[in-house]
ZADO-1210 file (C-alpha; in nm, 4 decimals, padded with zeros to 6 digits):
<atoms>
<atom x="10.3533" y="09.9705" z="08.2952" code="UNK" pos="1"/>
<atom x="10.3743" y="10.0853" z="08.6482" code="UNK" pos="2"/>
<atom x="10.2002" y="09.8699" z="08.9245" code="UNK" pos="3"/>
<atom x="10.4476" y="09.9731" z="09.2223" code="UNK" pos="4"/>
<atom x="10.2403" y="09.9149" z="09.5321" code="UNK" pos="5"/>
<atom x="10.0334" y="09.6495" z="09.3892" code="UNK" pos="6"/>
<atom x="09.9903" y="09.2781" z="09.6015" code="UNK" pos="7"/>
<atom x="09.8824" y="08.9696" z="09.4279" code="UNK" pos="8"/>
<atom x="09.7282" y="08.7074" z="09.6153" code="UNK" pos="9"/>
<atom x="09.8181" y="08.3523" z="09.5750" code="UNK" pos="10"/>
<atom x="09.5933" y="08.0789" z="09.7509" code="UNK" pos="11"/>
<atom x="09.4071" y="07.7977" z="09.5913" code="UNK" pos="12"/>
<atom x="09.3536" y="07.4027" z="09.5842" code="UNK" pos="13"/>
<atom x="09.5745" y="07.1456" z="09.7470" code="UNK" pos="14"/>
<atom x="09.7439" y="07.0218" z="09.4119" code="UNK" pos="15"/>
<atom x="09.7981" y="06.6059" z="09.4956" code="UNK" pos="16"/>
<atom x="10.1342" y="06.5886" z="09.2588" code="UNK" pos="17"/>
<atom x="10.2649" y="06.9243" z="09.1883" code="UNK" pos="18"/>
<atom x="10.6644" y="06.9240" z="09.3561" code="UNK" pos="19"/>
<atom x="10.8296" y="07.2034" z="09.5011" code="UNK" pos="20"/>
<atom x="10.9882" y="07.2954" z="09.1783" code="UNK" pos="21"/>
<atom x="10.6423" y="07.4142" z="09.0414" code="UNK" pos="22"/>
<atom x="10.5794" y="07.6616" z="09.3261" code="UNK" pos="23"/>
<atom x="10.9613" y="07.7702" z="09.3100" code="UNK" pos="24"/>
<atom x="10.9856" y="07.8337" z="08.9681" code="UNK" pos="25"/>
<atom x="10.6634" y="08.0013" z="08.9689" code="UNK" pos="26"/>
<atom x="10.7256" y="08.2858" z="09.2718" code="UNK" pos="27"/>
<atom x="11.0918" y="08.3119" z="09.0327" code="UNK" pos="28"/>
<atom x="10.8989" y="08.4205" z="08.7584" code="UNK" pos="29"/>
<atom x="10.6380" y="08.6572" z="08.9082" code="UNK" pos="30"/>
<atom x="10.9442" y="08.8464" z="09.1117" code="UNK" pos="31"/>
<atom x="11.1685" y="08.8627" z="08.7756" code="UNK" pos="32"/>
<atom x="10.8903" y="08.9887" z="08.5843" code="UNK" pos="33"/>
<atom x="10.7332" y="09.2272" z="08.8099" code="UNK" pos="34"/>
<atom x="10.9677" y="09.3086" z="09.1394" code="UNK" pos="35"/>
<atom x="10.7345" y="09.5908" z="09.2297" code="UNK" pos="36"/>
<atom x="10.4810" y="09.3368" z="09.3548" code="UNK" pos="37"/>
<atom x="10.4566" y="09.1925" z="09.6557" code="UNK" pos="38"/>
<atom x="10.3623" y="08.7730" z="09.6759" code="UNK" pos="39"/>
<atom x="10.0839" y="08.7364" z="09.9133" code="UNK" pos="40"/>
<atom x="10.0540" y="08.3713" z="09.8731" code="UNK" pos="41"/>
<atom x="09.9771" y="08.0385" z="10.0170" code="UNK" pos="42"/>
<atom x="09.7916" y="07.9818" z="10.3281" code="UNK" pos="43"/>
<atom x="09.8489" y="07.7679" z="10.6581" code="UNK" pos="44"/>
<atom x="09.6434" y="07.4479" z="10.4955" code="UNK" pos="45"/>
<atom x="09.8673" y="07.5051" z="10.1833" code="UNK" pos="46"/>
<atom x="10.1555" y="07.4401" z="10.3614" code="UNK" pos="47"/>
<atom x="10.1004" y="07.1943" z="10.5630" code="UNK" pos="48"/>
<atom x="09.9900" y="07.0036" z="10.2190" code="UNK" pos="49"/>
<atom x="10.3427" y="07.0820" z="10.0872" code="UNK" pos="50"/>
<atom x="10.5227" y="06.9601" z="10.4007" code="UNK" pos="51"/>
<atom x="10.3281" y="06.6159" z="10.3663" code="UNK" pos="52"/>
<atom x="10.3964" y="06.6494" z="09.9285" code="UNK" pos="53"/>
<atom x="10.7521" y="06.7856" z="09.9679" code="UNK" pos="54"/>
<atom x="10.8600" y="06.5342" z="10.2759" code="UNK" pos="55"/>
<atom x="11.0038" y="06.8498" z="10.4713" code="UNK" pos="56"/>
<atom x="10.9471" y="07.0266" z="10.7485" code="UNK" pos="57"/>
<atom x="10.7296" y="07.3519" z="10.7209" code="UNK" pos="58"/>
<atom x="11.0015" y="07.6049" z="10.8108" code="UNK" pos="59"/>
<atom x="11.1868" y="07.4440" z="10.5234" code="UNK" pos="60"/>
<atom x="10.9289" y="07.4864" z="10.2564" code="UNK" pos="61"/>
<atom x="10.8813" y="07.8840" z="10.3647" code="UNK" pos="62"/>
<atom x="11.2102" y="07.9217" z="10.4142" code="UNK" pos="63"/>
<atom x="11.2593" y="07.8580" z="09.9976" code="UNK" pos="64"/>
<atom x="10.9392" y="07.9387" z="09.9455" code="UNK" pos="65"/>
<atom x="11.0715" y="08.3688" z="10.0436" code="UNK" pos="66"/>
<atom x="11.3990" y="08.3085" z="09.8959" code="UNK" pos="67"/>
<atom x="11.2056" y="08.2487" z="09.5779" code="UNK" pos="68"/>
<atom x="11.0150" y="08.5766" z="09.6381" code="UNK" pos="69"/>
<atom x="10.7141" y="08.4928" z="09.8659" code="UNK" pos="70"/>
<atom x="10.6468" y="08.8334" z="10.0289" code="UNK" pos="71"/>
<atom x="10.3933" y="08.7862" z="10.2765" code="UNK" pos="72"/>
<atom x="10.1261" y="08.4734" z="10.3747" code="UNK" pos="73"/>
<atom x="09.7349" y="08.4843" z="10.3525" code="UNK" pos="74"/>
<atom x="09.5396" y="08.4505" z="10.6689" code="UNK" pos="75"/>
<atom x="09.3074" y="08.1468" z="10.4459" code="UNK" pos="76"/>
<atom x="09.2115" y="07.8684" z="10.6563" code="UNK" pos="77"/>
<atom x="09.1842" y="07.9846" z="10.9823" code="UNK" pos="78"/>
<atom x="08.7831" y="07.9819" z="10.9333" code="UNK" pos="79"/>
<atom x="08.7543" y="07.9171" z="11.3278" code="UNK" pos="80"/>
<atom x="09.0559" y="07.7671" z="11.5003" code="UNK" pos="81"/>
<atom x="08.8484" y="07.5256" z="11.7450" code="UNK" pos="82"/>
<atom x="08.8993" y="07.1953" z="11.6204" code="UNK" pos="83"/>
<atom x="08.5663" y="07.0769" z="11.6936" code="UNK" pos="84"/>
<atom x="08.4094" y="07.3252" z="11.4512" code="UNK" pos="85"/>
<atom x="08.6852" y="07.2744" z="11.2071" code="UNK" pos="86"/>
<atom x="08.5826" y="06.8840" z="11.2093" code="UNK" pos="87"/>
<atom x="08.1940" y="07.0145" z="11.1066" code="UNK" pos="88"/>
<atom x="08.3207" y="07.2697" z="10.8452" code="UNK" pos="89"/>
<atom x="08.6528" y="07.1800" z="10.6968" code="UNK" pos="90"/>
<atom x="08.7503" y="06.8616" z="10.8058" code="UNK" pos="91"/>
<atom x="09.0412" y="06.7825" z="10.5385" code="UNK" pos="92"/>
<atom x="09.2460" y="07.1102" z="10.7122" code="UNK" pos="93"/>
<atom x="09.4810" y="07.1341" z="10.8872" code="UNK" pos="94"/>
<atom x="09.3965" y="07.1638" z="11.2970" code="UNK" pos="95"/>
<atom x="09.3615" y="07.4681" z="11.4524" code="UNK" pos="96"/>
<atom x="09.7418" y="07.4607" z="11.6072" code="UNK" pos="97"/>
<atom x="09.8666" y="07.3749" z="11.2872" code="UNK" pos="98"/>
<atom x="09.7609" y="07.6845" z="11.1404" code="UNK" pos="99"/>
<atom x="09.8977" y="07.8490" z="11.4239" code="UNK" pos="100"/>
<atom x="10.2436" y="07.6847" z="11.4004" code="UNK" pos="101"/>
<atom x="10.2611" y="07.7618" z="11.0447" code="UNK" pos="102"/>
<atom x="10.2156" y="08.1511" z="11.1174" code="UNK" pos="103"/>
<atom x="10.4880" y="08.1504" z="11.3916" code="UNK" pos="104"/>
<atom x="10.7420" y="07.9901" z="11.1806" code="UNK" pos="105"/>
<atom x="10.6219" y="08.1649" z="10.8974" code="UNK" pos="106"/>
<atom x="10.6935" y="08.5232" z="11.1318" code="UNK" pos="107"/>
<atom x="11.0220" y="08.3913" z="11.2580" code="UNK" pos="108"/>
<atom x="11.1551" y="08.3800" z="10.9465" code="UNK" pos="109"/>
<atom x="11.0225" y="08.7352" z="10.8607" code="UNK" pos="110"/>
<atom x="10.7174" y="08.6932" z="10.6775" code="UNK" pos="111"/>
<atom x="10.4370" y="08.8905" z="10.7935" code="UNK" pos="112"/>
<atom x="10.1253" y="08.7489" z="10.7531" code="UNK" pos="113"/>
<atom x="09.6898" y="08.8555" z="10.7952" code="UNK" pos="114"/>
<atom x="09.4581" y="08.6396" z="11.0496" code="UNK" pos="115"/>
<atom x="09.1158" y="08.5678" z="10.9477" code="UNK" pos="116"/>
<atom x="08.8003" y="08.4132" z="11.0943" code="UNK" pos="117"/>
<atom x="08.5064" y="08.2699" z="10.8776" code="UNK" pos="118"/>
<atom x="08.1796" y="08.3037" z="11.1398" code="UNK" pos="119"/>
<atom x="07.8080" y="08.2465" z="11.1009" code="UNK" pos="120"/>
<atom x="07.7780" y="07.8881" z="11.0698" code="UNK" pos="121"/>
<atom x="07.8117" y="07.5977" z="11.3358" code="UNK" pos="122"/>
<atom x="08.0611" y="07.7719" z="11.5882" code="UNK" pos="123"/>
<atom x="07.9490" y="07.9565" z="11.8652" code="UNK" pos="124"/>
<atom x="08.0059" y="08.3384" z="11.9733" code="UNK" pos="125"/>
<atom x="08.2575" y="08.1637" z="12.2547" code="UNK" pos="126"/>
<atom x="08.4854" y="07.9710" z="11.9604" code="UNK" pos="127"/>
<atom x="08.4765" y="08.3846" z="11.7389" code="UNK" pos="128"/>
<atom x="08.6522" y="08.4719" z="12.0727" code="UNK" pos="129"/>
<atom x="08.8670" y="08.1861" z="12.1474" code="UNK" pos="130"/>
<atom x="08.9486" y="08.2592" z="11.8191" code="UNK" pos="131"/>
<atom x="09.0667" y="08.5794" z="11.8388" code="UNK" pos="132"/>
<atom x="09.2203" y="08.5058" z="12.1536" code="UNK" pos="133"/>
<atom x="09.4792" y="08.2740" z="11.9639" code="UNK" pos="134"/>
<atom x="09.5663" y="08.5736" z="11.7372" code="UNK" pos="135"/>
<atom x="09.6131" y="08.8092" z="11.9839" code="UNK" pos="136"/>
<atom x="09.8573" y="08.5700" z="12.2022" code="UNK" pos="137"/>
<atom x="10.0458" y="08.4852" z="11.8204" code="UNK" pos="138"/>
<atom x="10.0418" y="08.8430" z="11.7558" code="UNK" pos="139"/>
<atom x="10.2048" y="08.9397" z="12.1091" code="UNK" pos="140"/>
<atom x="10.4608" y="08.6546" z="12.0625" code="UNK" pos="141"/>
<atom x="10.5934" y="08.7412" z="11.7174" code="UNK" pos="142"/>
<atom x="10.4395" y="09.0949" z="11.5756" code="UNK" pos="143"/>
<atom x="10.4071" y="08.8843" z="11.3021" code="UNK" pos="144"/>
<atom x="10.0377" y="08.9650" z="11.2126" code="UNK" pos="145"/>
<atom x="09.9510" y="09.3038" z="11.0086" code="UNK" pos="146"/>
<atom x="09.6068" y="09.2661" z="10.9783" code="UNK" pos="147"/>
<atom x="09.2485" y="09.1091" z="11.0846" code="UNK" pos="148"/>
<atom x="08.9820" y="09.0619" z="10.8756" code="UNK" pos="149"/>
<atom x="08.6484" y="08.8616" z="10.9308" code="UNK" pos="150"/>
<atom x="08.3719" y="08.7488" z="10.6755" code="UNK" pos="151"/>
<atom x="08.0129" y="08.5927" z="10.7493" code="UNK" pos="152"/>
<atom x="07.9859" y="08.2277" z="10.5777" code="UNK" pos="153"/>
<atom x="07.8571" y="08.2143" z="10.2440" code="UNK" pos="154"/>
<atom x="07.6181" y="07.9430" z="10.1959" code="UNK" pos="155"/>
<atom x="07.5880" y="07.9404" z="09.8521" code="UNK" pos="156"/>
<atom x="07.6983" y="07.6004" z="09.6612" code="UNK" pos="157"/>
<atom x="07.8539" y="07.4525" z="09.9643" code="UNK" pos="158"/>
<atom x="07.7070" y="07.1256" z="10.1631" code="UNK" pos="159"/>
<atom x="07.7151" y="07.2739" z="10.4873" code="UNK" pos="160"/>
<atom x="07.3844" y="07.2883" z="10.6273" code="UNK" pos="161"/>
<atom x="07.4169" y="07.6059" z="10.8868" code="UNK" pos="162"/>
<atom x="07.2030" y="07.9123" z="10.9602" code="UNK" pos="163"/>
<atom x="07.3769" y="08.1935" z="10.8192" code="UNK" pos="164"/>
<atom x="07.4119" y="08.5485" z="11.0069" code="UNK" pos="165"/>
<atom x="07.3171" y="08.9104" z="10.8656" code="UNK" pos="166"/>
<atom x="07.5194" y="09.2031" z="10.8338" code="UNK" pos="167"/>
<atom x="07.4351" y="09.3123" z="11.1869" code="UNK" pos="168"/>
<atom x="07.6133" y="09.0200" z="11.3167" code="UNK" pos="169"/>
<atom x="07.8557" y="09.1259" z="11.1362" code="UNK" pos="170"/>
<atom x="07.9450" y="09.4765" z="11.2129" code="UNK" pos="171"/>
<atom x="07.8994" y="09.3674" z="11.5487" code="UNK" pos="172"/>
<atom x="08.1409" y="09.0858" z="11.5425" code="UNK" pos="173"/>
<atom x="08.3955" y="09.4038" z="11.3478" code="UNK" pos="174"/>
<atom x="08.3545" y="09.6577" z="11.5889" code="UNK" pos="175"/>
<atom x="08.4225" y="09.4172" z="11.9363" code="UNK" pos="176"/>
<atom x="08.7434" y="09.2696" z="11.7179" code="UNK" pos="177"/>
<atom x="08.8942" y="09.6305" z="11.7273" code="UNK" pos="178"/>
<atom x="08.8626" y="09.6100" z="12.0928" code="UNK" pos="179"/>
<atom x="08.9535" y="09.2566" z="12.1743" code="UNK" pos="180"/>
<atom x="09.2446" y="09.2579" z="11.8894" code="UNK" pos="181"/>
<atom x="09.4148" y="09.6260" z="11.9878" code="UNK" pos="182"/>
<atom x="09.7037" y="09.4968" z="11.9543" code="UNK" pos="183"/>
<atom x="09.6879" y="09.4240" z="11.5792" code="UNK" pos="184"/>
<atom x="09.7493" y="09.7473" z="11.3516" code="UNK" pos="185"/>
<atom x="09.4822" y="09.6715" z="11.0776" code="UNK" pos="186"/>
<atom x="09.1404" y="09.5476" z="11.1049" code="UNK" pos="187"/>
<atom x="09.0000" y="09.5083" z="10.7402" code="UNK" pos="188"/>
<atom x="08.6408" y="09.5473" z="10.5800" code="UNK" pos="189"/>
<atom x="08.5783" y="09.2517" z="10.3315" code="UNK" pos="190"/>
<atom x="08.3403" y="09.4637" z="10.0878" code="UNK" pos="191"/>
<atom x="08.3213" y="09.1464" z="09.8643" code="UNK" pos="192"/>
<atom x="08.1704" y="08.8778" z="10.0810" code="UNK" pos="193"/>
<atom x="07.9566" y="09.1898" z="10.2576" code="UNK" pos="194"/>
<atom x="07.8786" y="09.3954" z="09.9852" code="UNK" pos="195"/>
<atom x="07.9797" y="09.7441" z="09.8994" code="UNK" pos="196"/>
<atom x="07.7165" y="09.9177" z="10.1716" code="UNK" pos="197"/>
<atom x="07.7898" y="09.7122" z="10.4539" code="UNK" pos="198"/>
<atom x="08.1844" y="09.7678" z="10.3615" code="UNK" pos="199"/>
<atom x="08.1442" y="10.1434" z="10.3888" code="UNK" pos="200"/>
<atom x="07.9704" y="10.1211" z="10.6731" code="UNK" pos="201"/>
<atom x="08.2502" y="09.8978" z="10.8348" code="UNK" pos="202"/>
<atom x="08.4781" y="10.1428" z="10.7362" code="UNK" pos="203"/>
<atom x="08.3333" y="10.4318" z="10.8311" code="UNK" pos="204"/>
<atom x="08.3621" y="10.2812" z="11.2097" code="UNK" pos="205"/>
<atom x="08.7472" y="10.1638" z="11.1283" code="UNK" pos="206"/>
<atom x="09.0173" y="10.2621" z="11.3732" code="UNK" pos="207"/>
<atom x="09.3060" y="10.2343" z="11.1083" code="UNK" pos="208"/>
<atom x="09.1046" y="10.1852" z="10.7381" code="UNK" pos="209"/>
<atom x="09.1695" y="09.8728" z="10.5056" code="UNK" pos="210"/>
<atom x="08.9406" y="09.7228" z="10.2738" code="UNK" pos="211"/>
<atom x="09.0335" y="09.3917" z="10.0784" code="UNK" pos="212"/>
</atoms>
């Protein structure tokens, strides 16, 4: 069977016991099997989990984290990188510079990575842009960054009691990140937290076209 091209994504929980092994013997497998596919895997939260699991440094977990076949690292977690909204919405991840820090190391070691911003909810339209201001300074620093790519918040089974915004919000919020990030070479449509007529409609107004 031929999946050249294809990307699997790899992000989930933040496993209390699991050792390095686990991971390692897991990215081992998926390259063996199927070296046409490219790792996308593990996000900024994960790894600072595994630094505090492992008992090593962060560059040190990536480092044999690619050697075992990681490709490239998720942009999951970075929801809104002021800590004071991170304390309201996700207060068991990691701060806003720690995601930060794991994306430069992650870059100076060669692994590209996406940014992403999670907006609607208790943050104001001055954190979206501080925001996006740390991923364009990142992005300058290390070229490190492929893509952008924004969602609304999704109120559905969560605890988090927060107005949520429509998809004019959100095309709005799309179409000023293409101006404010023009120095990133993708900005995606998300088509699954949107739906599929708000994605086409995103990427009808796309500079370069992505859809996740």
């Amino acid at each position: 069977m031929d999946i050249g091209g294809v990307q699997i994504l790899m992000q989930g929980g933040h496993h209390p016991k699991l050792g390095i092994d686990y991971y390692l013997d897991l990215l081992h497998d998926i390259r063996a099997n199927f070296p046409q596919v490219n790792i996308h895997g593990f996000s900024p939260p994960e790894f600072c989990h595994f630094s505090e699991v492992f008992k090593m440094p962060v560059a040190d977990v990536i480092r044999q984290f690619k050697d075992a076949g990681l490709g490239s690292i998720p942009g999951g977690g970075g929801e809104i990188l002021v800590d004071r909204v991170r304390q309201r919405i996700a207060p068991l991840k990691c701060t806003g510079q720690q995601w930060l820090d794991v994306m430069e190391t992650a870059h100076s070691l060669g692994l590209n990575s996406s940014a992403t911003m999670m907006f609607g909810h208790v943050e104001t339209v001055e954190d979206r842009w501080n925001t996006c201001g740390c991923f364009a300074t990142c992005r300058n620093r290390t070229h490190g960054f492929t893509a952008f790519i924004c969602w609304t918040f999704q109120a559905e089974h969560t605890r988090l009691r927060a107005p949520t915004v429509g998809a004019h919000e959100y095309l709005r919020t799309q179409a000023l990140a293409r101006i404010f990030l023009d120095n990133f070479p993708n900005v995606q449509s998300s088509w699954v937290t949107q739906g599929p007529q708000i994605g086409q409609v995103a990427l009808h107004t796309a500079r370069t076209i992505s859809a996740v």
